[in-house]
C-alpha positions in Angstrom: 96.4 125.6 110.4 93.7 124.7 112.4 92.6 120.9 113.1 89.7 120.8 110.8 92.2 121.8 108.1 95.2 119.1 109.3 92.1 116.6 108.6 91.4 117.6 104.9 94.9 117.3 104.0 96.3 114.3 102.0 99.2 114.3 104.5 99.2 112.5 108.2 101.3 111.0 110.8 101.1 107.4 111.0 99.9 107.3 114.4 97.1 110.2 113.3 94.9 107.6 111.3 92.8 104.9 112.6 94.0 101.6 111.3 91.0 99.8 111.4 89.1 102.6 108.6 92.3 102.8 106.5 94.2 100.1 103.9 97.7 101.0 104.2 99.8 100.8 100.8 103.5 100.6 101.1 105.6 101.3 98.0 109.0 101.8 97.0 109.7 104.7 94.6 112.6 105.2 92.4 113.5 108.5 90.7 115.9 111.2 90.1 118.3 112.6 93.2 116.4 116.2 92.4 112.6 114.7 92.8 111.0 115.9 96.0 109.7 112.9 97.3 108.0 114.4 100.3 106.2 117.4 98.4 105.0 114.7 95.4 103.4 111.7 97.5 100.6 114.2 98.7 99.9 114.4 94.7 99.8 110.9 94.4 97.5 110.3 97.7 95.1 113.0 96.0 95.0 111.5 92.5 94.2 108.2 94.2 91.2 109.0 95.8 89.6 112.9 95.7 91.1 115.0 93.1 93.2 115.0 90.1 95.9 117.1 88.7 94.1 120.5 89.2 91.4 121.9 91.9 88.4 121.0 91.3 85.1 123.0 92.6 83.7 119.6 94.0 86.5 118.5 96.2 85.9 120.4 99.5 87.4 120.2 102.4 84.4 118.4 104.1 84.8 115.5 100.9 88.6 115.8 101.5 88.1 115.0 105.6 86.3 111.7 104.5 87.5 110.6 101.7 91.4 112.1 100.7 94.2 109.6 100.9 97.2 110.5 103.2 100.1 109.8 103.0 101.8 108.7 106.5 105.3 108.4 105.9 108.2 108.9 103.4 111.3 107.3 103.9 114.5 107.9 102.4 116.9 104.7 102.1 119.7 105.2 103.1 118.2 108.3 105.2 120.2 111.4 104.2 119.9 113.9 107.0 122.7 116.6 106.0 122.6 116.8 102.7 122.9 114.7 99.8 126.2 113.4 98.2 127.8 114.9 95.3 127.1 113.2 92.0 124.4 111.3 93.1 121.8 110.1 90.2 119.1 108.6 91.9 117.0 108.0 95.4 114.8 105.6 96.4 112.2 106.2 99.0 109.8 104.1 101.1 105.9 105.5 101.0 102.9 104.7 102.9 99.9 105.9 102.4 96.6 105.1 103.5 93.4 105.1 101.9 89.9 105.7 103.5 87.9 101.8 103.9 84.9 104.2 103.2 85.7 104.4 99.4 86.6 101.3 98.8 84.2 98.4 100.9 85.1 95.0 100.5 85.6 94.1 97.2 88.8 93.5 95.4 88.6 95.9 92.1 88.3 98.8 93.8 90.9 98.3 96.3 93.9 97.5 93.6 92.0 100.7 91.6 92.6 103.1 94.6 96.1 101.4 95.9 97.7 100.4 92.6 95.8 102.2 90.2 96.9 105.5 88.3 99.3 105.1 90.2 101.1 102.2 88.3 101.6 104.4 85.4 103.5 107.2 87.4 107.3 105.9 87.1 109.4 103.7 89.7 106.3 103.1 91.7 106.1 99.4 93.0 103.9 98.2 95.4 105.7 96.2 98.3 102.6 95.7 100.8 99.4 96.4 101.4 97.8 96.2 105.6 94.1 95.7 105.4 91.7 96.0 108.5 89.9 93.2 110.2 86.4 94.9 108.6 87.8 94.8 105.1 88.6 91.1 105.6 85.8 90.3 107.6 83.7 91.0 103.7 85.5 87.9 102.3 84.8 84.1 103.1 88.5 82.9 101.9 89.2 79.4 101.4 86.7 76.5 101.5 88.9 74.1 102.8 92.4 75.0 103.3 95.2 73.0 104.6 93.0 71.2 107.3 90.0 70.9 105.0 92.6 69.2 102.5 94.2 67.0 104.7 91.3 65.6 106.1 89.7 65.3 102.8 93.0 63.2 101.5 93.3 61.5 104.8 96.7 62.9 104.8 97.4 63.7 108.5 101.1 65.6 108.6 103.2 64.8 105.6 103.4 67.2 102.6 101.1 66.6 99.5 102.5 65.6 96.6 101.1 67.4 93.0 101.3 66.1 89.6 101.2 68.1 86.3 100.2 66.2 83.2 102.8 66.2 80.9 103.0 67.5 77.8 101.1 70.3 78.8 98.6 70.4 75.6 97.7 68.6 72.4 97.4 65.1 73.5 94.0 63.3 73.1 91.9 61.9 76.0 93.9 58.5 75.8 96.5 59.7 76.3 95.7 62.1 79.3 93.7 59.2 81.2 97.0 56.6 80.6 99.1 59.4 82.5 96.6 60.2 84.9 95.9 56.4 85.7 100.5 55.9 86.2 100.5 59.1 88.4 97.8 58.2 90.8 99.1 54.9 91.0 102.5 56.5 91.7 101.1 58.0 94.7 100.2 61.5 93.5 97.9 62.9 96.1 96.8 65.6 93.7 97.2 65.6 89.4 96.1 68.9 88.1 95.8 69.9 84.2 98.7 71.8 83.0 97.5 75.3 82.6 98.1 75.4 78.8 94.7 72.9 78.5 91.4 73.7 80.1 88.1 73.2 77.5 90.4 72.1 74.5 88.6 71.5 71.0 90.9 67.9 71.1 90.3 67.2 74.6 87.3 68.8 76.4 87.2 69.5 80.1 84.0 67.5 80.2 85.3 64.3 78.8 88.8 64.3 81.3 86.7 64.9 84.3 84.3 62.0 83.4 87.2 59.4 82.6 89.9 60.6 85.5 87.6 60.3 87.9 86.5 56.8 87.3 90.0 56.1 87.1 90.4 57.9 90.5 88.6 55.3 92.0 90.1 52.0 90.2 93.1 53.7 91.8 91.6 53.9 95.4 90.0 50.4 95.1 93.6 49.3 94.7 95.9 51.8 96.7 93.4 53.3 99.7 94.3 56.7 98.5 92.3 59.1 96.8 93.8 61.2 94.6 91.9 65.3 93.2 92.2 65.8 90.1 92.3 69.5 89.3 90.3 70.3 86.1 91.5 73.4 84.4 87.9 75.6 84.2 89.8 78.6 82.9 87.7 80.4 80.2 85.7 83.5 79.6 83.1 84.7 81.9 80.1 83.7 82.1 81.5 80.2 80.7 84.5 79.5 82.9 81.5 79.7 86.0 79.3 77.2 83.4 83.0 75.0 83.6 83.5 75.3 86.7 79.8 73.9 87.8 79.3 71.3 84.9 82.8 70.2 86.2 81.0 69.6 89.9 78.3 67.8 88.2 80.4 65.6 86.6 82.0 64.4 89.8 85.4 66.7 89.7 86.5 66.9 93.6 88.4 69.7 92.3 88.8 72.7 89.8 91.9 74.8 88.7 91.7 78.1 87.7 94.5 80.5 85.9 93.0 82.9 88.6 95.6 86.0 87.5 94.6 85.2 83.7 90.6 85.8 84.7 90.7 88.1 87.3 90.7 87.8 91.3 87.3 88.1 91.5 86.4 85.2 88.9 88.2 83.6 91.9 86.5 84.7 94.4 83.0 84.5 93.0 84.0 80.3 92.1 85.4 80.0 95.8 81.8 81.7 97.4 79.8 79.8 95.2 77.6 77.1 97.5 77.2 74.9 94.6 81.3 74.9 94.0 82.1 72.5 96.8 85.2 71.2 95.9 88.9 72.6 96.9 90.3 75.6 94.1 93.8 75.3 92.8 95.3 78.6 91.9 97.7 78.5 89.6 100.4 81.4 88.9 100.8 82.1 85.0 101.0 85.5 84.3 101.8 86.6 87.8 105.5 87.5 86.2 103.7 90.5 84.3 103.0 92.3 87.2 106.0 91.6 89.8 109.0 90.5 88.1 110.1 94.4 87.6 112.3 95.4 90.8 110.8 98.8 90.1 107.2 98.3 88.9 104.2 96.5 89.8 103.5 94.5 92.5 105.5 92.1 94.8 105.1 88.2 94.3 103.9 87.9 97.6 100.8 90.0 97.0 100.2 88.4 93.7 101.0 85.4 94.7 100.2 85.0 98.3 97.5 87.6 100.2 95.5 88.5 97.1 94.7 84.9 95.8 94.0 83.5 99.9 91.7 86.9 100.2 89.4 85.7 97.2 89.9 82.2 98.4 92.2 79.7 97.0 92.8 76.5 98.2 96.2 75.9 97.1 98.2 78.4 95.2 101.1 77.5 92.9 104.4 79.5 93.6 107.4 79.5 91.8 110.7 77.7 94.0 113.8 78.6 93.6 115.5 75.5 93.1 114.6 74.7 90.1 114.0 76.3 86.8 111.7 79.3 88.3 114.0 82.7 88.6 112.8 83.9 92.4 115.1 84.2 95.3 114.5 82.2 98.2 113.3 85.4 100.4 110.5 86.1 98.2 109.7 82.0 98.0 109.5 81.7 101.7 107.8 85.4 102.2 104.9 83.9 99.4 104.4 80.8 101.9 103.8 83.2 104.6 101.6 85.0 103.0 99.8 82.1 102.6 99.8 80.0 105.4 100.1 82.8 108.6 97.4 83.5 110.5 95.5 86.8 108.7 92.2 87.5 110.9 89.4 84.7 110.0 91.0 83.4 107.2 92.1 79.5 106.8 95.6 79.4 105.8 96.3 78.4 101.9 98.6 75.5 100.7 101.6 76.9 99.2 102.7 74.6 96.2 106.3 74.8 95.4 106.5 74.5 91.7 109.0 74.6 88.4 111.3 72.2 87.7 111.0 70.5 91.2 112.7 66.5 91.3 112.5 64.5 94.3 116.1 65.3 95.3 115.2 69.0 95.8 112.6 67.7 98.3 114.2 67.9 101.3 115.4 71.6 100.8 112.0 72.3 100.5 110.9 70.3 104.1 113.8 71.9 105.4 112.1 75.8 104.8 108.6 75.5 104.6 107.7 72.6 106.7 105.3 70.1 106.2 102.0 72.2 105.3 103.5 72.2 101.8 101.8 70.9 98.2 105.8 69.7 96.1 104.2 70.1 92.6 106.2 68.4 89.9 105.5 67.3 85.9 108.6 66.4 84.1 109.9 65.2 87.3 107.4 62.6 87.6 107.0 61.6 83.9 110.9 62.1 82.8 111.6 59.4 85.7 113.9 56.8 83.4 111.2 53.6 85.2 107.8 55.6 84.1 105.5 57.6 85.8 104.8 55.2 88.4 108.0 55.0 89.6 108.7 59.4 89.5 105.6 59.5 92.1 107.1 56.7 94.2 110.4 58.6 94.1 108.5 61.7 95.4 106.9 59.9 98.1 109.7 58.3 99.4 112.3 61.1 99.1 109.3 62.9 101.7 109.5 59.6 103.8 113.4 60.2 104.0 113.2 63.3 104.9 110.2 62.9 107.3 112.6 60.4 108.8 115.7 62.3 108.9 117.4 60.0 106.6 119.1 61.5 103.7 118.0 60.5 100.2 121.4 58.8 99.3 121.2 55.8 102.3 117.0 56.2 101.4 117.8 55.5 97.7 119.8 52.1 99.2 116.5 50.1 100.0 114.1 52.1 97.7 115.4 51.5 94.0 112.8 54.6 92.6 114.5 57.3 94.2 117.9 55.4 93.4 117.1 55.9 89.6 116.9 59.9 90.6 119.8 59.9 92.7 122.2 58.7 90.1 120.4 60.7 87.3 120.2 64.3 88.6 122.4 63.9 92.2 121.9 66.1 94.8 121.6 70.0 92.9 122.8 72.0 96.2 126.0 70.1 95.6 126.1 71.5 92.9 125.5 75.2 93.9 121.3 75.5 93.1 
């Protein structure tokens, strides 16, 4: 085989493509011991990109030098080199394969369609990672603001920002919603975001919270010197969830939300390039289980909920902790947060926004891995606290003074009688074996 034909084949080695043409997919496949892993990735490479499941007269080898897939490595875990054990069921490989920028440019769509596509449908396929060139990046602006933009917008210099979720998450009238608004600004909520069961409700409209919690955002700064972004859910069909998200603007919203897996990555991205959208994007997670939660489908949570979502330009993006009620290992929390906030070409780093079931006394575990550069998003947290909403924000606050300190929430809780009420209510859960 001469080198004109290597080239046209969907096979190379991974030092025989040029990185900076090529989005590398890495997968882990599952099947049966008898599957021959490395005869069947070619298959896969071709039906992702040229061909299909028989010759066709249009796929030449000239097409196939530009625009086949190839796949660059297949790797056996554990790596069986002289023969493979008696009995044994099933294998699990690791697959890369790379896939020519040329078909793809830089859009989002097509790149899941040629890396994830077909593909997802073919058995114990799941996609662990995905490399993508400086050019393909260089075609997306990423986040407005990020974590600098934020801080300086909150005049919060170094410690972690502090989310609240309105509680109950849907059917309460406006009243209501400004009341608990109004007690968790005061409380020293840096950010209050809708829940993302409400956006444009027929019993509460998007229109009418953003016009009342933002006058109420600035009683609160009158009296506290700190502003407080509300989040307004903009979540809808398209074209209206764009009409949401602008009217929201108009109306004085210094930020939006946006159930960004629910409407589609590029929903986010087209809110977060949008000139006249110049207020910070809250992403949040729902329905981001659907696609990773299978160790053997799908895609991994820090894709879904990390690289993807800062590509097409979230400002903060809600991730599921493991100390709480969210089911995630703490790997996978702290590999989302990387995802988010280490350096990727151009891009600003995203806040990651620990979420699900969070109190204060969780809050120094969380310090402890991610640092400061963190959002600590909490709802029943804040408005189960047994003194009022108030009072669960102040226990936030000063369970991340504590901890800024390096003084541990129980002599904290001594001088500060908010986060005392938490102390003695729920204790320290790593005690217990969270």
């Amino acid at each position: 085989m001469n080198r004109e034909d290597m080239l046209s084949q969907p096979v190379a080695l991974p030092d025989g493509v040029d990185y900076d043409e090529y989005i590398i997919g890495t997968y882990v496949v599952t099947g049966p011991a008898g599957l021959p892993m490395a005869k069947v990735a070619p298959f896969l490479a071709v039906e992702q990109s040229t061909g299909t499941w028989v010759a066709v007269p249009g796929e030449t080898p000239e097409v196939r030098r530009q625009h086949v897939a190839k796949v660059i490595g297949v790797y056996e875990l554990p790596d069986y080199e002289f023969g493979l054990p008696a009995g044994l069921q099933e294998r699990s490989w690791f697959v890369q394969m790379a896939f020519p920028l040329v078909n793809i440019g830089s859009q989002i769509p097509m790149m899941l369609t040629a890396v994830v596509g077909n593909i997802s449908m073919a058995g114990q396929i799941k996609l662990v990672d995905v490399r993508f060139p400086r050019k393909y990046v260089a075609g997306f602006k990423g986040p407005k603001f990020g974590i600098d933009g934020i801080r300086k917008l909150l005049g919060v210099k170094k410690r972690p920002l502090l989310n609240n979720m309105v509680k109950p998450c849907t059917g309460y009238p406006l009243e209501v919603g400004a009341e608990l608004f109004k007690l968790a600004a005061m409380g020293g909520c840096d950010i209050i975001k809708d829940d993302e069961l409400i956006a444009d409700a027929s019993f509460n409209s998007m229109a009418g919270r953003v016009k009342r919690y933002m006058q109420i955002e600035k009683q609160v700064y009158e009296k506290t010197g700190e502003h407080t972004l509300y989040s307004v859910n903009v979540s809808d069909s398209v074209p209206k969830v764009f009409e949401n998200a602008r009217r929201a603007v108009e109306l004085g919203a210094n930020a939006i939300m946006l159930n960004y897996v629910a409407v589609g990555l590029t929903v986010l991205q087209a809110l977060a390039e949008d000139p006249k959208i110049n207020v910070p994007i809250l992403a949040h997670m729902d329905v981001a289980g659907a696609l990773y939660m299978s160790p053997l489908h799908g895609i991994s949570s820090h894709l879904v909920l990390g690289k993807l979502p800062r590509l097409a330009g979230a400002d903060i993006v809600v991730i599921p902790a493991p100390y709480g009620k969210a089911p995630v290992i703490s790997d996978k929390f702290e590999t989302m947060a990387r995802n988010l906030t280490y350096p990727l070409y151009q891009l600003k780093p995203t806040w990651p926004m620990a979420s699900g079931g969070i109190t204060p006394t969780m809050v120094p575990k969380v310090m402890q891995v991610l640092g400061n550069d963190i959002v600590i998003g909490s709802g029943g947290g804040i408005h189960a606290h047994p003194q009022g909403p108030v009072a669960g924000g102040k226990a936030f606050r000063q369970a991340i003074d504590a901890t800024m300190k390096g003084i541990s929430l129980e002599e904290y809780a001594k001088t500060h009688k908010e986060l005392a009420a938490i102390v003695n209510l729920w204790g320290d859960p790593f005690k217990k074996g969270v």
